[in-house]
C-alpha positions as CSV (number, residue, x, y, z in Angstrom):
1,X,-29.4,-0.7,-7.9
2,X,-29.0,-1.7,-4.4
3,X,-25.6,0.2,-2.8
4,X,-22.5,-1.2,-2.1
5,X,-21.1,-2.3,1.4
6,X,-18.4,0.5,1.4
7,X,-20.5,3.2,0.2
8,X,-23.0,1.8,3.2
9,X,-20.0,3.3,5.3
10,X,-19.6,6.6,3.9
11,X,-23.4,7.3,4.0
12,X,-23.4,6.1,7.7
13,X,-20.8,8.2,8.5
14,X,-22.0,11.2,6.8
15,X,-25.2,10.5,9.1
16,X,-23.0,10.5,12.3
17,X,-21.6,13.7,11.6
18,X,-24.5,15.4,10.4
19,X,-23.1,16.0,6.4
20,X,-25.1,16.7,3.9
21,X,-22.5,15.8,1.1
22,X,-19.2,14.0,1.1
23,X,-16.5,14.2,-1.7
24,X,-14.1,12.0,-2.3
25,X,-11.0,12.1,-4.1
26,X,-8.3,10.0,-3.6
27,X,-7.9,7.1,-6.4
28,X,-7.4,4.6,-3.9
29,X,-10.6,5.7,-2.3
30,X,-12.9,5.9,-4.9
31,X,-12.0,2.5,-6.3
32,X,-12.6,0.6,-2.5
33,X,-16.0,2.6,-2.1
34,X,-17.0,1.7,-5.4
35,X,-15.1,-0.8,-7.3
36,X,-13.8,1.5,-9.7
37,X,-10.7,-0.2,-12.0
38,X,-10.4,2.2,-14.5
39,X,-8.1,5.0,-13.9
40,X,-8.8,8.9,-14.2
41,X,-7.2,11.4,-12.4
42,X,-9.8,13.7,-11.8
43,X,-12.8,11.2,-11.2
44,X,-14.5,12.1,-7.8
45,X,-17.5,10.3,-6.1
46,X,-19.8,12.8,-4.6
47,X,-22.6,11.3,-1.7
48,X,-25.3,13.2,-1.3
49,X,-28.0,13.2,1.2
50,X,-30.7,11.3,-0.2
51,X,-28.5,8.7,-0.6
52,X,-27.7,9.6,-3.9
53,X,-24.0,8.7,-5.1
54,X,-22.4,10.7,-8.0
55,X,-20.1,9.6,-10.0
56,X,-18.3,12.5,-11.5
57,X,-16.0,11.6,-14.2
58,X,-15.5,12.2,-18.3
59,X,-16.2,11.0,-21.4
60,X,-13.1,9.0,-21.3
61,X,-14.1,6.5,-18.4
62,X,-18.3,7.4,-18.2
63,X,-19.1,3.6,-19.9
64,X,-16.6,2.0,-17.8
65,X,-18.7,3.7,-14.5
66,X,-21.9,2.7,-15.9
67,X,-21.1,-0.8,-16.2
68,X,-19.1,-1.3,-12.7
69,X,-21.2,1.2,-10.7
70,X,-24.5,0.9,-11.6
71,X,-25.6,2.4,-8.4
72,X,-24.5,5.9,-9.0
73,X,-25.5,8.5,-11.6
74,X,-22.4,9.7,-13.8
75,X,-22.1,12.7,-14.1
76,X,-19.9,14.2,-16.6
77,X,-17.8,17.3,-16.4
78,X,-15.5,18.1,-18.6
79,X,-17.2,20.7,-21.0
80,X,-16.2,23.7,-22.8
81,X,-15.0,25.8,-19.3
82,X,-16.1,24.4,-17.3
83,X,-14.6,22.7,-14.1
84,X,-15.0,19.9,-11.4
85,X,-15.5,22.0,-8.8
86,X,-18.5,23.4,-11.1
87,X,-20.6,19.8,-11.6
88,X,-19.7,19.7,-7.5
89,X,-21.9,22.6,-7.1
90,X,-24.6,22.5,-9.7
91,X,-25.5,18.3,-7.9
92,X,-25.1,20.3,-4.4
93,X,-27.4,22.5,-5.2
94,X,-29.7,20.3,-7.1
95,X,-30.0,18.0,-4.2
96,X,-30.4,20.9,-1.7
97,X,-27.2,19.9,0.4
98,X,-25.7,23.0,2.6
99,X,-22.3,21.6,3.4
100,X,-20.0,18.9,1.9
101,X,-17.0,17.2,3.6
102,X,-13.9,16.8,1.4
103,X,-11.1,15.0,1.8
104,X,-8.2,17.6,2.6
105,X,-5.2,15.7,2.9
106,X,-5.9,15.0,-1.0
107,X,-6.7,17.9,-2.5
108,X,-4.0,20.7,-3.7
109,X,-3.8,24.5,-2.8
110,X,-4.8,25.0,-6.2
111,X,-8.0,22.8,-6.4
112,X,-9.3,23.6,-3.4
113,X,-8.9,27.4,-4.3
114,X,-11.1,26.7,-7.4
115,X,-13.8,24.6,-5.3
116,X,-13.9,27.7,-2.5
117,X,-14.5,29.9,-5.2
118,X,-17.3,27.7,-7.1
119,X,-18.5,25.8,-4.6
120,X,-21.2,28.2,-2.1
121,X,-21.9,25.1,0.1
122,X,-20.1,25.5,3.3
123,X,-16.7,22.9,2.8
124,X,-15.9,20.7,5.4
125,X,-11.9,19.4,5.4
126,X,-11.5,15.8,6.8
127,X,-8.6,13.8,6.5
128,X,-8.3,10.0,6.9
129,X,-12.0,8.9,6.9
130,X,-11.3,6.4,4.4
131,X,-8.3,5.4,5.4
132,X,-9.2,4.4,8.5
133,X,-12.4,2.3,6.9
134,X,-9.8,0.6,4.9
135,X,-7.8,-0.5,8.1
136,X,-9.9,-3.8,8.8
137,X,-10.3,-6.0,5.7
138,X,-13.3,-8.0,5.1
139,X,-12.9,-11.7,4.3
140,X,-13.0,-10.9,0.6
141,X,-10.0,-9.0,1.0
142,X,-8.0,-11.1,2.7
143,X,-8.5,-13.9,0.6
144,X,-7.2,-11.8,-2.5
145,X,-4.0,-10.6,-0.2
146,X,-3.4,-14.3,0.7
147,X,-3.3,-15.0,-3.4
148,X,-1.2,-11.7,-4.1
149,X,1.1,-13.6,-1.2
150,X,1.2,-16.6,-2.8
151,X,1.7,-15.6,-6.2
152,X,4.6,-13.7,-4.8
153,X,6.2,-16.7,-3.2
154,X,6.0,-18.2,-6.7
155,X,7.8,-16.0,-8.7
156,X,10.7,-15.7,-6.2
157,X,11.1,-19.4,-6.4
158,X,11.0,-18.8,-10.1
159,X,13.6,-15.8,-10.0
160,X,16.2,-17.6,-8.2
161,X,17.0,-19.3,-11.2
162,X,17.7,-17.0,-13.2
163,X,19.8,-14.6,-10.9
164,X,23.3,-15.3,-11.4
165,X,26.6,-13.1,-12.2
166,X,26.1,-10.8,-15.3
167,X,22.1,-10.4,-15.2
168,X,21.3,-6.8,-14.7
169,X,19.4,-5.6,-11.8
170,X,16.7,-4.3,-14.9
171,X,16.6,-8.1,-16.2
172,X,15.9,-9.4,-13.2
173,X,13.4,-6.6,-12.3
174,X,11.8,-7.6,-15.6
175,X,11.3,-10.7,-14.9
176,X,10.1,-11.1,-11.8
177,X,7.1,-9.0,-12.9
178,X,6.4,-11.1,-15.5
179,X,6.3,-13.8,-13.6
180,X,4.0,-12.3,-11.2
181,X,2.1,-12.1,-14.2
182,X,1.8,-15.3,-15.4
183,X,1.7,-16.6,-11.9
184,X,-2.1,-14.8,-12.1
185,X,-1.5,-11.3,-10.6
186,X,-2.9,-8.6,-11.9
187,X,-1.2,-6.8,-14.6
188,X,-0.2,-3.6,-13.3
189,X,3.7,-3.8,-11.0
190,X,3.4,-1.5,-9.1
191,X,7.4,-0.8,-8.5
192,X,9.5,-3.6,-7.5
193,X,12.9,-2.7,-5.9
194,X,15.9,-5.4,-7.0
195,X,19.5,-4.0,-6.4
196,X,22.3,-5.8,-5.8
197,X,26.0,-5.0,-4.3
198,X,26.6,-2.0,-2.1
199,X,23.2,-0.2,-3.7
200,X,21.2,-2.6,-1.3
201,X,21.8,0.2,1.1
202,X,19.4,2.2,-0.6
203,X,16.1,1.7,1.2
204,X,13.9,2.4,-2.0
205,X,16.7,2.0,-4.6
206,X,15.6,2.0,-8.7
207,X,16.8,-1.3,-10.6
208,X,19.7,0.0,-12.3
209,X,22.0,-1.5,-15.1
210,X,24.0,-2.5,-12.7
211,X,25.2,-6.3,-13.3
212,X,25.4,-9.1,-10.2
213,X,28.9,-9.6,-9.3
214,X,29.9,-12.8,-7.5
215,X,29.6,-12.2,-3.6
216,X,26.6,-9.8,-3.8
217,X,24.1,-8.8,-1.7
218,X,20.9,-9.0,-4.1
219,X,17.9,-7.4,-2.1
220,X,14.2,-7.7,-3.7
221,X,11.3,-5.8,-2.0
222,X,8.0,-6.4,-4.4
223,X,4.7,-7.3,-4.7
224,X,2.0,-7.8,-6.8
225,X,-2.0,-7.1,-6.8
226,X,-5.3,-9.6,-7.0
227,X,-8.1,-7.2,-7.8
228,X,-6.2,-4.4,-6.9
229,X,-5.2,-5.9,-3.3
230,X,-1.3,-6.0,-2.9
231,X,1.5,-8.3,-1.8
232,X,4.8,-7.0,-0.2
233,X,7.6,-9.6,0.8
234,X,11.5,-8.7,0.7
235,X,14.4,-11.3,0.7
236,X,17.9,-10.8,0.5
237,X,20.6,-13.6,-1.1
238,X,23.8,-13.7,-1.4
239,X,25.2,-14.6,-5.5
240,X,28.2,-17.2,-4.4
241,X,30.1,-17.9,-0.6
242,X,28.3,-15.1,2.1
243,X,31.5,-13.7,4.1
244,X,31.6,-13.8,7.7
245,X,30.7,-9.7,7.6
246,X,27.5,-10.1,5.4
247,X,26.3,-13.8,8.1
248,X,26.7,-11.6,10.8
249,X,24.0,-8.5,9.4
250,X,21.9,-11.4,8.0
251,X,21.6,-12.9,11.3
252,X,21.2,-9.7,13.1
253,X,18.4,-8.6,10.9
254,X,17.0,-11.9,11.5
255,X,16.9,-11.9,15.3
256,X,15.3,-8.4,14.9
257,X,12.3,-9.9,13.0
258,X,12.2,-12.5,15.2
259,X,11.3,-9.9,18.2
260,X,9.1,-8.2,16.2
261,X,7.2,-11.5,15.7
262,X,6.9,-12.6,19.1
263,X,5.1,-9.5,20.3
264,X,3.3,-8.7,17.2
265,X,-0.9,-8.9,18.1
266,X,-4.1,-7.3,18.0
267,X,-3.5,-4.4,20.3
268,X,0.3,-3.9,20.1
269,X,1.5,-0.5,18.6
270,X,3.7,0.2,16.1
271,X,5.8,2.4,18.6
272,X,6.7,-1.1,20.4
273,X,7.4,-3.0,17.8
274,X,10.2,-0.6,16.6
275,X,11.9,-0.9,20.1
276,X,11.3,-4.3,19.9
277,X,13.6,-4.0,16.9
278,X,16.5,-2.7,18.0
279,X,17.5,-4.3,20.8
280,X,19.9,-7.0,19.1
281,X,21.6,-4.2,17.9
282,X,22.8,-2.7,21.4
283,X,26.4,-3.3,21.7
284,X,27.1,-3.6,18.4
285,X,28.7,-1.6,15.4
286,X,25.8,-1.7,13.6
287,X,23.4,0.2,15.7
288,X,22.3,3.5,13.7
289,X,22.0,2.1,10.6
290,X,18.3,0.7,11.0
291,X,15.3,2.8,9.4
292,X,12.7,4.2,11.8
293,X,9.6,2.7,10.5
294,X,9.8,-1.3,10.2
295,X,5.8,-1.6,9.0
296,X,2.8,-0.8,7.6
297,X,-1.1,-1.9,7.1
298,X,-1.3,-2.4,3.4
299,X,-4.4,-3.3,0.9
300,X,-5.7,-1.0,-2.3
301,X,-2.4,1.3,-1.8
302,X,0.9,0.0,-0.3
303,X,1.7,1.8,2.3
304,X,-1.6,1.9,4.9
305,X,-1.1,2.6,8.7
306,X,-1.1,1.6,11.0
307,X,3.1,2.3,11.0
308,X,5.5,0.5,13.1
309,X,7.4,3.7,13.7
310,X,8.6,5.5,17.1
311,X,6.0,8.1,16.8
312,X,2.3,5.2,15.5
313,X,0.6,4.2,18.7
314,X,-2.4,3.2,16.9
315,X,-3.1,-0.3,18.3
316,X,-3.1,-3.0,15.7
317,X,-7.0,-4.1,15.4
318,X,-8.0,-7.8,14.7
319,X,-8.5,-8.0,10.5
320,X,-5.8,-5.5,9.6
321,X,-3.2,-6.8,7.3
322,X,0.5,-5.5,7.7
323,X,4.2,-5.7,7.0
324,X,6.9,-6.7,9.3
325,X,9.7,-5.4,7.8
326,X,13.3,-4.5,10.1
327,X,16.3,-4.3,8.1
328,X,19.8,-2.7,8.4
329,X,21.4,-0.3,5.8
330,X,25.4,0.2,5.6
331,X,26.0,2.9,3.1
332,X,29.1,2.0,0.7
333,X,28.6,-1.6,1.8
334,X,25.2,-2.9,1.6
335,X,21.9,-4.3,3.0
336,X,19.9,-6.6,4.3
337,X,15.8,-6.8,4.7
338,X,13.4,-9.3,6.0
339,X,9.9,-8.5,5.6
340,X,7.0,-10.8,5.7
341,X,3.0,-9.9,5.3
342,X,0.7,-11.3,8.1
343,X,-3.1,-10.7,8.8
344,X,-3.5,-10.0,13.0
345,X,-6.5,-12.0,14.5
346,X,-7.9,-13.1,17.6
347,X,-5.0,-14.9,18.8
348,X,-2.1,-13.3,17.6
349,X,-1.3,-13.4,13.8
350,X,-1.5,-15.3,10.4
351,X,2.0,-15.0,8.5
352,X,0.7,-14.5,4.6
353,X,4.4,-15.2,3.4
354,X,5.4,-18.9,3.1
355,X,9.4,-18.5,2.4
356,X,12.5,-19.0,4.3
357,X,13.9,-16.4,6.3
358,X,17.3,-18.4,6.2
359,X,20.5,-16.4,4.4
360,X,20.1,-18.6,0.5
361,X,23.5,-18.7,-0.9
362,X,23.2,-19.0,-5.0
């Protein structure tokens, strides 16, 4: 079966470097090298010079890899004492490879203690090979983070509705994943933050119980997936009349996305655009209670770099898809986020998000 573009990359890279074998771990990883949907912890996808690709799973998920990865050989491990790091060894040594890169920064103390004990290959740590693969999405990943957007944008229209005094922040949670759902996302939420009141200081607050009282901030930062390709959008309304306190922090928070926009390109580091960000605040009582990191690449996992943070100069490269996202958090009194998804190109960028930024009063 002929081999997939992504695992084309992996096998090219193992050439660069010289690697007989590469392992790799992370979820996230193995499903955009492969395809995988199907979810097992300790699945693995071992390449091997030769080209050969292993795919190392159990019993559990071994017809689900046969029928969406035809290209590799599963291989199962999980037998009476046996051990991952055991089938790792007995393909290494079957296909004659003397050293196999692993992914470090996913791997714990206690794994990679069994693999150095099992494994006699030498082991080769990396960290963010994948990750940085992942960075530029082809056209067929755009186009399903473009429907994850739009999808989105549909259930918020929904959810406005419905968001009055008395609905819990749970109920409203609820429903806006459902309909994600029937909107046509996939049907796995992947953790949608809706608080409401003074909790929409907490950056990554849990729906609570808590019920919508009139004159609320109600803050919802969620997303959904198309074929495991995520959304991430965040507006914040106000349930009745805003006061003058919560037009000023809306608009504040406004004028800092707006910066952020206007310099925002292929090329431009995260570091700048979090400057960027905080210069309406200067003068103000407000400055000190923005976050540090205002962005992030996003695809098969949520949070991807690069970061728009004061320490990510990674330039921003033409095909990566991202989140502008600048907000200001007042604990004991509340919060407000803007955050929009947009796909950098030649010419500047594409904003995935068709919404209003303006303050909605319900």
């Amino acid at each position: 079966m002929a081999i997939k573009p992504n695992e084309e990359k992996v096998l090219k890279y193992m050439e660069e470097k010289g690697y007989d074998a590469f392992l790799v771990s992370d979820p996230t990883n193995v499903r955009y090298v492969t395809g995988f949907t199907a979810s097992d912890g300790a699945q693995k996808i071992l390449f091997t010079k030769g080209e050969k690709i292993f795919f190392i799973t159990d019993l559990r998920y071994s017809e689900d890899a046969e029928l969406e990865c035809p290209e590799c050989e599963v291989a199962i491990w999980r037998l009476p004492g046996k051990t991952v790091s055991d089938m790792v060894e007995k393909l290494l040594t079957e296909t004659g490879c003397k050293n196999v890169a692993f992914e470090s920064d996913f791997m714990t103390q206690n794994e990679f203690s069994v693999m150095d004990k099992t494994v006699s290959a030498e082991k080769i740590p990396t960290s963010g090979v994948i990750a940085d693969m992942r960075m530029i999405k082809t056209p067929e990943e755009i186009q399903y983070q473009r429907a994850a957007c739009q999808i989105s944008c549909r259930a918020l229209e929904r959810l406005l509705d419905d968001i009055h005094v008395g609905m819990t922040e749970k109920e409203l949670a609820a429903l806006l994943s459902l309909y994600m759902v029937q909107e046509g996302a996939d049907t796995m939420p992947y953790g949608n933050i809706l608080i409401s009141g003074a909790r929409t200081s907490l950056l990554h607050g849990v729906p609570s119980e808590k019920a919508v009282q009139y004159g609320d901030f109600v803050l919802m930062d969620f997303g959904c997936q198309v074929n495991g390709y995520m959304s991430d959008m965040t507006r914040t309304v106000v349930v009745g009349k805003a006061t003058e306190e919560q037009k000023t922090v809306y608009g504040l928070v406004q004028e800092m996305f707006d910066r952020c926009n206007k310099i925002t390109k292929a090329g431009t580091v995260g570091k700048d655009i979090y400057l960027e960000s905080l210069k309406p605040l200067e003068g103000t009582p407000y400055k000190g209670y923005e976050y540090n990191n205002i962005g992030h690449g996003i695809g098969l996992f949520v949070h991807e770099g690069p970061f728009d943070s004061i320490t990510d100069e990674t330039p921003f490269p033409v095909g990566n898809v991202r989140t502008i996202e600048p907000g200001l958090y007042i604990p004991g009194w509340g919060g407000v986020r803007i955050e929009d998804q947009i796909l950098i190109t030649e010419d500047g960028f594409e904003n995935m998000i068709d919404f209003t930024h303006d303050l909605i009063e319900l």
